[in-house]
Legacy VTK file of the C-alpha trace (Angstrom):
# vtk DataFile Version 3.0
C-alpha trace
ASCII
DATASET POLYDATA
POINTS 133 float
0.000 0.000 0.000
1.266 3.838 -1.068
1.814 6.127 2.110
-1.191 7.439 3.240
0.832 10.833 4.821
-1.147 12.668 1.803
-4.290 12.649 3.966
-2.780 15.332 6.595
-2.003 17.636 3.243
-6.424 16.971 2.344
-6.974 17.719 6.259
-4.797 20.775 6.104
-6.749 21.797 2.455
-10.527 21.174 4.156
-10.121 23.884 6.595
-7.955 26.305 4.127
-10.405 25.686 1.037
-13.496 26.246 2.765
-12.494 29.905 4.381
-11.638 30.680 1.185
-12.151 34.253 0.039
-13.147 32.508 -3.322
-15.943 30.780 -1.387
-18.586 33.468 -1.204
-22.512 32.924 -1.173
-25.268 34.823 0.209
-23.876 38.100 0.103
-20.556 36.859 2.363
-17.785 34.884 2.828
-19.039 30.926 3.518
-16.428 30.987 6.538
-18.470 33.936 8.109
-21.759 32.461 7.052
-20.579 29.213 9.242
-19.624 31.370 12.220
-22.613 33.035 13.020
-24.644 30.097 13.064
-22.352 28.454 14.980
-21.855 30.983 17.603
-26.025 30.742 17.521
-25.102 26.949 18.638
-22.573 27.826 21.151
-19.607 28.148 19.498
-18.849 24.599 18.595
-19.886 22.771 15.751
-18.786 18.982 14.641
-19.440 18.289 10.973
-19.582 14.859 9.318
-17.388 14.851 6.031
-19.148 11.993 5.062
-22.233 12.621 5.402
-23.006 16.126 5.545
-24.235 16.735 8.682
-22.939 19.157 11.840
-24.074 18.701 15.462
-25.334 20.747 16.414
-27.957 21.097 13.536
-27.330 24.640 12.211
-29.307 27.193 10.934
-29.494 30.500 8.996
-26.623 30.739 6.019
-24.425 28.544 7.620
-26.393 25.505 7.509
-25.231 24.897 3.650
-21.636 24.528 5.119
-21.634 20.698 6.183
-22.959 20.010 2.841
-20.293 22.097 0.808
-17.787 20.768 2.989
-18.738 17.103 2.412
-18.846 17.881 -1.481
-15.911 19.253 -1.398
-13.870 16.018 0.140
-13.809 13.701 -3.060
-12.404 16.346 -5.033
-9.624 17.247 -2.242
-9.042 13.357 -1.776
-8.505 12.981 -5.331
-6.219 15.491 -6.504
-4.214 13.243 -3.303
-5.218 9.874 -5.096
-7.488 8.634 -3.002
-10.692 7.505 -3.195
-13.675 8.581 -0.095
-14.045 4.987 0.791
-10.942 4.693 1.980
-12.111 6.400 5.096
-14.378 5.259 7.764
-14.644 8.423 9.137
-14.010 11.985 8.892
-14.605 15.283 10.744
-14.320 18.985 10.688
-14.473 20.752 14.244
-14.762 24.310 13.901
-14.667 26.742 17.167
-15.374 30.193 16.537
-13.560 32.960 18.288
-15.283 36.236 18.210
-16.354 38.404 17.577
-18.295 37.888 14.840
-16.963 40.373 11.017
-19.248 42.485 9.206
-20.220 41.096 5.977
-16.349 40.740 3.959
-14.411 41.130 7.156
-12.677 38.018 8.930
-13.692 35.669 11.825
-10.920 34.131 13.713
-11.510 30.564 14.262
-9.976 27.096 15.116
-10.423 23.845 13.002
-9.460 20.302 13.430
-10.103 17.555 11.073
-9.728 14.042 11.778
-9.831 11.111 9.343
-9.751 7.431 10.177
-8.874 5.000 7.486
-11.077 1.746 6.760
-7.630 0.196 7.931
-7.504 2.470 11.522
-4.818 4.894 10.582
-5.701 8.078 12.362
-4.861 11.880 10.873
-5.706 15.029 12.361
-4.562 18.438 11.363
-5.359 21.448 13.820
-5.193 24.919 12.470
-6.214 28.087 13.918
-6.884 31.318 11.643
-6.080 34.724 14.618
-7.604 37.600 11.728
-7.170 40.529 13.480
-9.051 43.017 12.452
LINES 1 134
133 0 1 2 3 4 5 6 7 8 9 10 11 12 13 14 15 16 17 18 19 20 21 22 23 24 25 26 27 28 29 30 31 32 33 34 35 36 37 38 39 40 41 42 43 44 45 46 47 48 49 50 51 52 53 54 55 56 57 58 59 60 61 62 63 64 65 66 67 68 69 70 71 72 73 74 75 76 77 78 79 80 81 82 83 84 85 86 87 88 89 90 91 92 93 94 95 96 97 98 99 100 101 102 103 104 105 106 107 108 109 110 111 112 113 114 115 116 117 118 119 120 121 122 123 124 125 126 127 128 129 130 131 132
């Protein structure tokens, strides 16, 4: 089996791609859109690569993100060459650290994704984005 160290790179990319400045819907950034609905859930919000899904549940703008996310994995996975079913899981854990931008300003934020392989290797990256303003 090829060296699976590629996955950390695809961690590192699903936090960097999504607070993209090229990522912009609804009249914002999607990273901004994401942090006000999850400072409306307390700050903390766990989102299923696979599936799609955060928990919390999120609402407002920010409730696209888990699916944009999750769409976005194949193609980050196979610019790596790797296929999504090599994983059994995979998360994104976003906290937010206010306060929250104006519309085109910056959030500061910390995100960790973790992958485990169908075999049980574990990845995570952590990353933490400090905009100050």
């Amino acid at each position: 089996m090829s060296s699976l160290k590629p996955l950390k790179s695809v961690a590192h990319n699903v936090c960097h791609q999504f607070a993209s400045t090229l990522n912009y819907w609804g009249g914002d950034y999607g990273i901004n859109h994401l942090a006000r609905s999850v400072v409306g859930a307390g700050n903390l919000v766990t989102v299923d690569l696979l599936t799609g899904t955060s928990n919390p549940q999120l609402s407002g703008e920010g409730a696209h993100a888990p699916q944009q996310l999750a769409q976005a994995l194949p193609q980050l996975l196979a610019k790596e060459g790797f296929a999504t079913d090599l994983l059994a899981s995979a998360t994104a854990t976003y906290r937010i650290r206010g306060p929250l931008p104006e519309p085109g300003g910056s959030v500061a934020y910390d995100c960790q994704v973790a992958f485990t392989t169908t075999g049980g290797r574990s990845y995570a990256v952590e990353l933490s984005e400090l905009n100050a303003p």
